[in-house]
C-alpha positions as CSV (number, residue, x, y, z in Angstrom):
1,X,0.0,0.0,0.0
2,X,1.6,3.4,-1.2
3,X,0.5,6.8,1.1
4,X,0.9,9.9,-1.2
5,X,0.1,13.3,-0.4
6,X,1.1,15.5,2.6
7,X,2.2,14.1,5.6
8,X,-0.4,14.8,8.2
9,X,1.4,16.9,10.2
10,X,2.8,19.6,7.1
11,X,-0.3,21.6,7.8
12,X,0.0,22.1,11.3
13,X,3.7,23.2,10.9
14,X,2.7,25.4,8.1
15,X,-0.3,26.9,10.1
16,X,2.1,27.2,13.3
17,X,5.1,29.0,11.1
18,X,2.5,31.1,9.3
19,X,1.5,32.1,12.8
20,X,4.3,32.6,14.4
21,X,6.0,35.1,11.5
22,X,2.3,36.8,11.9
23,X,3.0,37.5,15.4
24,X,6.9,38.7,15.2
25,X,5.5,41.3,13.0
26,X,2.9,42.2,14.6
27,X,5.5,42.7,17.8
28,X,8.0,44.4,15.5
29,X,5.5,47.0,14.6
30,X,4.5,47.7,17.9
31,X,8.0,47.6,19.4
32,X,8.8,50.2,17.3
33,X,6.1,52.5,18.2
34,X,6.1,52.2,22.2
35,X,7.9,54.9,24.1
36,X,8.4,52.2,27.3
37,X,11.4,50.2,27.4
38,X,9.8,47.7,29.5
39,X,6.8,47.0,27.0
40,X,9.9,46.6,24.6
41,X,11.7,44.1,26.3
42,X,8.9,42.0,26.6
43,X,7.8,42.4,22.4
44,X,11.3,41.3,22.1
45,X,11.0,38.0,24.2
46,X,8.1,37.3,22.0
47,X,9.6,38.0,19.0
48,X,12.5,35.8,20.1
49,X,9.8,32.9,21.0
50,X,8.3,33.1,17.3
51,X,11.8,33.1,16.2
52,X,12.1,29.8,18.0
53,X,8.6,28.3,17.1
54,X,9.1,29.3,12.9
55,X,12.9,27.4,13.0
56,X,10.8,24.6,14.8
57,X,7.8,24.2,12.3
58,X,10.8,24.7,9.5
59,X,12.3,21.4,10.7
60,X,9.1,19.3,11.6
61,X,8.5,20.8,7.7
62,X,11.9,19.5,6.8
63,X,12.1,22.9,4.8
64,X,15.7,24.1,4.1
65,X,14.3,27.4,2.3
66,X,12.1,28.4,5.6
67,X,15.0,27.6,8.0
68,X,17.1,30.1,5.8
69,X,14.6,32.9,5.7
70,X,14.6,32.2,9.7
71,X,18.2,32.9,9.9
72,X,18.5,35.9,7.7
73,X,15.2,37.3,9.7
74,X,17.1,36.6,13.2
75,X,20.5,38.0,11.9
76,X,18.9,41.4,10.6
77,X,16.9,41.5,13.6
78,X,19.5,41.6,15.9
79,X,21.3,43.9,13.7
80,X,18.1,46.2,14.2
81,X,18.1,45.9,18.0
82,X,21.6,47.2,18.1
83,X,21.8,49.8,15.4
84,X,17.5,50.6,15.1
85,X,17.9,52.2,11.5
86,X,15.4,52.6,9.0
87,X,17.6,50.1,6.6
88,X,18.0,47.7,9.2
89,X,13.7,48.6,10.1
90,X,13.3,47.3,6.5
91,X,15.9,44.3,5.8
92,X,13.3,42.6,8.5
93,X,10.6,44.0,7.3
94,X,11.4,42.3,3.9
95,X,12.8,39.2,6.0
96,X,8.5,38.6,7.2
97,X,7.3,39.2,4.2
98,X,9.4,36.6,2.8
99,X,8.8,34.5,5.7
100,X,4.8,34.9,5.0
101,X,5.6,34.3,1.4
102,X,6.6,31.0,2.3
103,X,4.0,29.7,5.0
104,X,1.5,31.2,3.6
């Protein structure tokens, strides 16, 4: 007997990358915006989290291309935290929407 198709688990690790890049934006945006270095700190530990749960679903997807995008996303993230430029604003800004590109 010969099982084709997705593996049942591909859509849950799609849905829980998809997810995951979703809500790193979402704190991106609005770490940029508040004025309270606490409420930034703790956008930042989320961010970090998704980080985490996107190179997770990447590997349960055994997807090289989403574990890349990952990588270059954390990279110019952390270049953003320690010099918060409008390039480095947009090389992650472009980094999610390549991420969403890709679980979506």
């Amino acid at each position: 007997m010969e099982i084709s198709g997705k593996r049942p688990d591909e859509s849950m690790y799609k849905q829980e990358a998809k997810q995951a890049v979703e809500l790193f934006e979402k704190g991106f945006k609005h770490m940029q915006t508040s004025k309270f270095e606490a409420q930034k700190e703790q956008f930042e530990k989320a961010m970090h989290k998704s980080l985490q749960v996107i190179h997770d679903a990447a590997k349960g997807l055994m997807n090289q291309e989403i574990l890349k995008q990952k990588e270059q996303l954390a990279l110019d993230f952390h270049d953003y935290l320690e010099d918060p430029t409008l390039s480095n604003q947009q090389k992650v800004m472009r980094d999610i929407d390549g991420l969403k590109e890709s679980t979506g």
